[in-house]
Residue, then its C-alpha position, 0 to 999 in steps of 0.5 A: x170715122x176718123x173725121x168723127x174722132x178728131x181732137x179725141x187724142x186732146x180730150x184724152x189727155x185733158x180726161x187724164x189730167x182731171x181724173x188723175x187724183x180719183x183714178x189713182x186712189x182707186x188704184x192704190x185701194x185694187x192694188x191693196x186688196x189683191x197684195x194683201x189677200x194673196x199675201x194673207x191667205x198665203x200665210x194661212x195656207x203656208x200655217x198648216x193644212x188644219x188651217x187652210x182646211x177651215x178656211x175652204x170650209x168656211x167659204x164653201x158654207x152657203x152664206x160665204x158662197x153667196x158672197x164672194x162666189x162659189x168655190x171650185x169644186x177640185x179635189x185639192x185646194x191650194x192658195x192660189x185657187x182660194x185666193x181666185x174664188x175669194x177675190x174674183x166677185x169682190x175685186x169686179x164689183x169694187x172696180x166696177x164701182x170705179x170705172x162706171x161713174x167715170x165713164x159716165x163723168x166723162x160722157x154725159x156728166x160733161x154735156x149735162x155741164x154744158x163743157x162739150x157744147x163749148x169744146x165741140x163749137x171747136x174743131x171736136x168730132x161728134x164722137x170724139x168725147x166717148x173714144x177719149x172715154x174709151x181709150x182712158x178706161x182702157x189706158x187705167x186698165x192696162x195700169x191696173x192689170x200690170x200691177x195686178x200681175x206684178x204684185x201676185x208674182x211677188x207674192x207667188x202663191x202656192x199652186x199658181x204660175x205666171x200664166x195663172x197670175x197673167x190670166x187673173x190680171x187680164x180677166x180683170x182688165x176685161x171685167x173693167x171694159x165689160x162694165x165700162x162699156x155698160x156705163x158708156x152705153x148708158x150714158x149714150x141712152x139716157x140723158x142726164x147723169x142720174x138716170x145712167x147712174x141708176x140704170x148701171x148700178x142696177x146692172x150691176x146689181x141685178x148680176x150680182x144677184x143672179x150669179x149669187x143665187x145661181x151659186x147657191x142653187x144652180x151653179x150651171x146658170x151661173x152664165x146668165x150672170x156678167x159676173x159669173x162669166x169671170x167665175x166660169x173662167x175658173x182660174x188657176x184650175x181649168x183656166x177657161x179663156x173662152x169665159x174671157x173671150x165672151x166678156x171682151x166680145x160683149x165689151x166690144x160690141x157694148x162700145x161700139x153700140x155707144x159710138x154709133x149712137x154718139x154719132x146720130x143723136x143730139x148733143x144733151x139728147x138721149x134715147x130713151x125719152x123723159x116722161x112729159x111733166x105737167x104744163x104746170x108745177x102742182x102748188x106743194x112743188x114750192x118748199x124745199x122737201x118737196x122739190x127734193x122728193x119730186x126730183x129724187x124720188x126715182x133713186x130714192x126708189x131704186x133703192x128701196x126696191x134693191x134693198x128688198x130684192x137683196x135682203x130678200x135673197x141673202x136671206x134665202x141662203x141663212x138656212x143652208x148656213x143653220x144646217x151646216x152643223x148637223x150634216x157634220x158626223x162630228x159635231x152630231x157625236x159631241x154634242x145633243x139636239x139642244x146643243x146643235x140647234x143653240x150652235x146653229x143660232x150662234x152660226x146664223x147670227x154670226x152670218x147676220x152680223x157679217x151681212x149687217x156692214x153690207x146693208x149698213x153701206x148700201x144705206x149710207x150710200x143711198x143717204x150720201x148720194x142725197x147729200x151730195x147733190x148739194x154739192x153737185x146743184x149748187x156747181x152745176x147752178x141749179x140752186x142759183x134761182x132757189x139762192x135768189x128767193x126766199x128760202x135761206x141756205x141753212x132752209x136748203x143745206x137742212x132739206x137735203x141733209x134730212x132727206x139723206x138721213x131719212x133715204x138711208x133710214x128707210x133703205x136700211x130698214x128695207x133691207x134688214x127686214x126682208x133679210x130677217x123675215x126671208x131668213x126665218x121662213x127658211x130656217x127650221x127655228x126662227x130667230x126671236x125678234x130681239x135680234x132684229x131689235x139688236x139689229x137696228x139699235x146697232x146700225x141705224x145710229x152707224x148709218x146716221x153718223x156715217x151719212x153725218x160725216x158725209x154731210x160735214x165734208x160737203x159743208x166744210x171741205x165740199x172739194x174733199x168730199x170724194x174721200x168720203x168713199x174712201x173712208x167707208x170702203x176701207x172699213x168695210x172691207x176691213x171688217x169683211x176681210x178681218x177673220x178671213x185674213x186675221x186681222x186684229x180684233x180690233x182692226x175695224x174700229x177706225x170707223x163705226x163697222x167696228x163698233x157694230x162687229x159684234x151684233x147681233x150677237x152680242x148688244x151694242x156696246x153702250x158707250x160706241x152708241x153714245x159715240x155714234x149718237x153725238x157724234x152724228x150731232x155734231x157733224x150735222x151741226x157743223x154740215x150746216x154751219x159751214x155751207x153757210x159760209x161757202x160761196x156759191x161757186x163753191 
């Protein structure tokens, strides 16, 4: 083992040194959202108890449930144990979409680059690159559960101790092993980055998925889901470790599974094989699309089924959201029939345009990954041959800026119409198909503007690209969070989730959709333009 493991410590620091930028701005974004949601709803609930009453009726309404978690069920709610079922789901996700492709990155993404066969022609053991992955995912972790601790015992919220924050911090730690490991895994199984990208993202998704279905309508089944063993834990109520112990134990055994298989395959091999192509590339393979569709189709895939699968599901629980109003003796008493069902629609429109931001983002992360790859073939000299023939690189630059556009076109479109046709099954007054119409008059342009500024980095600054992510998870959780932490109506309109705030309903603003539109225009303009001018080491 120790003979497997040599140089691990060199590779560690090495690791270190290159993800140090990437690691620390997702550091300051976790450590952001835990200070100012526990400092918020601090707030809330230090206002009065009429507000802190509103907002745990909020969240226990189906369609709030179905997004960040099922609140625990106690006869009095305090800040601390809001803020838990608020932040535990959203803050694992959110760390998951760091440390997954880290992982990856730093196991497969360097024997894809061709960087560990030169380090392991070394003195460098066999397993020595996924213990240097290992150790750094648990250093990162460890940073950032210390920081967790420390920003919620400066807040001290109502209702919590250092035991409870100590808890919260360490299951967030384990949250960051559990998913690591999955990806470290898959990163051993498969053998190419995409391939383990998809397959953990997938993970990720299809727990999301269940723990959402499962709070909603089977709470006790909430354990098939890796997420929902953190919402078991119960913290700052029950302060269940035996939920955590679970999660470390499966981390453990998930790592120790991608060791030994580091150790008995290949170098560049994987478990799972490919699929054997053909001797002979069909004739339609030689244009530029058509590469780009044989090579992306697989993710173009995934995530049109995701996007069907999810807006099939979140729009399931809109008809727990309709009938919230009339189990309520007050609301029955004030107002009519014609009253309470207008009431209804308003609420389930409101619901709609919260999902909106959350399908406009898995869309436009479909279309940027596209995008993106040509920043990543072009570094990995993939497009060295496609350079030397015939077609010109504004022919390239253009085919997988539209196919990104087109991918987050058709992932959108997915999504938004299984969320509204599943929607309408389920409520007792279908929504009018003008809603659906303000639904994708309002986000596809947001989708097209925000996959252009993605296209604009990787023409111009393709070394900044990365701050792309950045940009749009900050106006997404703002956007999410603004009503809940009571924020500035305006707070959001920094990027195109605020211009589309409103919708559906209310119509698109006209003047934010000529904004998205030429802005769009000109940023594709300018992706094109500058990966004229790049050099090919680029």
């Amino acid at each position: 083992m120790r003979h497997s493991n040599r140089n691990a410590g060199y590779l560690l620091r090495a690791n270190l040194k290159q993800n140090l930028k990437f690691s620390l701005i997702w550091l300051v974004i976790l450590i952001m959202m835990i200070a100012s949601g526990a400092g918020k709803l601090e707030a809330a609930f230090a206002g009065g108890a009429s507000g802190s009453k509103e907002i745990v009726k909020m969240l226990r309404a189906p369609g709030m449930a179905a997004m960040f978690g099922a609140m625990p069920k106690v006869d009095t709610y305090n800040t601390a144990i809001v803020f838990a079922g608020v932040m535990v789901v959203f803050m694992i996700i959110l760390q998951a979409l760091w440390v997954m492709p880290l992982m990856i990155r730093n196991t497969r993404g360097q024997e894809e680059s061709g960087l560990l066969e030169m380090v392991r022609a070394r003195n460098v053991g066999r397993t020595a690159a996924i213990t240097a992955a290992s150790l750094e995912l648990l250093i990162d972790s460890a940073i950032m559960g210390i920081l967790y601790f420390v920003s919620l015992a400066a807040v001290n919220m109502g209702g919590t101790d250092l035991y409870g924050d100590f808890l919260f911090s360490l299951g967030m730690v384990i949250a960051n092993l559990l998913f690591g490991a999955i990806a470290l895994l898959f990163a051993q199984l498969t053998n190419n980055t995409r391939t383990a990208n998809m397959l953990s993202y997938m993970v990720l998704t299809a727990a999301y998925l269940v723990r959402l279905v499962t709070d909603i309508q089977h709470q006790n089944l909430t354990w098939l889901s890796p997420i929902g063993w953190f919402e078991k834990a119960n913290l700052y109520t029950d302060n269940n470790v035996w939920a955590l112990g679970l999660a470390l134990l499966v981390s453990i055994l998930l790592a120790v599974s991608a060791t030994m298989i580091a150790r008995n395959r290949d170098l560049g091999a994987g478990i799972i094989a490919e699929r054997t192509g053909r001797a002979k590339a069909a004739g339609w393979l030689r244009s530029i699309p058509a590469l780009l569709w044989r090579t992306q189709r697989g993710l173009f895939a995934g995530w049109l089924i995701g996007a069907v699968v999810f807006g099939g599901v979140m729009g399931s629980v809109l008809g727990g959201v309709g009938d919230i109003l009339k189990t309520n003796p007050l609301y029955r008493k004030i107002l009519d029939v014609g009253q309470i069902n207008a009431a209804n629609q308003t609420m389930v429109l409101s619901f709609l345009g919260m999902y909106l931001g959350i399908f406009v983002a898995l869309a436009v992360t479909a279309g940027v990954q596209v995008a993106f790859r040509l920043k990543r073939d072009d570094n990995l000299g993939y497009l060295s041959v496609i350079h030397a023939e015939k077609p010109t690189r504004t022919t390239i630059s253009v085919s997988y800026y539209c196919f990104g556009l087109l991918a987050g076109a058709f992932v959108l479109s997915a999504g938004l119409l299984a969320l509204f046709f599943t929607g309408n099954t389920v409520l007792s007054h279908p929504l009018p198909l003008k809603y659906l119409g303000r639904l994708f008059a309002a986000s596809v342009p947001a989708v097209i503007s925000f996959i252009a500024l993605g296209i604009a980095l990787v023409g111009l600054w393709p070394r900044l690209s990365s701050l792309f992510w950045l940009y749009m998870g900050a106006g997404l959780i703002v956007q999410i969070f603004r009503g809940l932490f009571d924020l500035p109506k305006h707070a959001g309109n920094f990027t195109p989730f605020g211009w589309i705030a409103n919708v559906p309903v209310e119509n698109v603003d006209h003047t934010w959709l000529i904004v998205m539109v030429v802005s769009a225009i000109v940023l594709f303009i300018l992706g094109i333009a500058g990966y004229r001018r790049q050099d090919l080491s680029l």
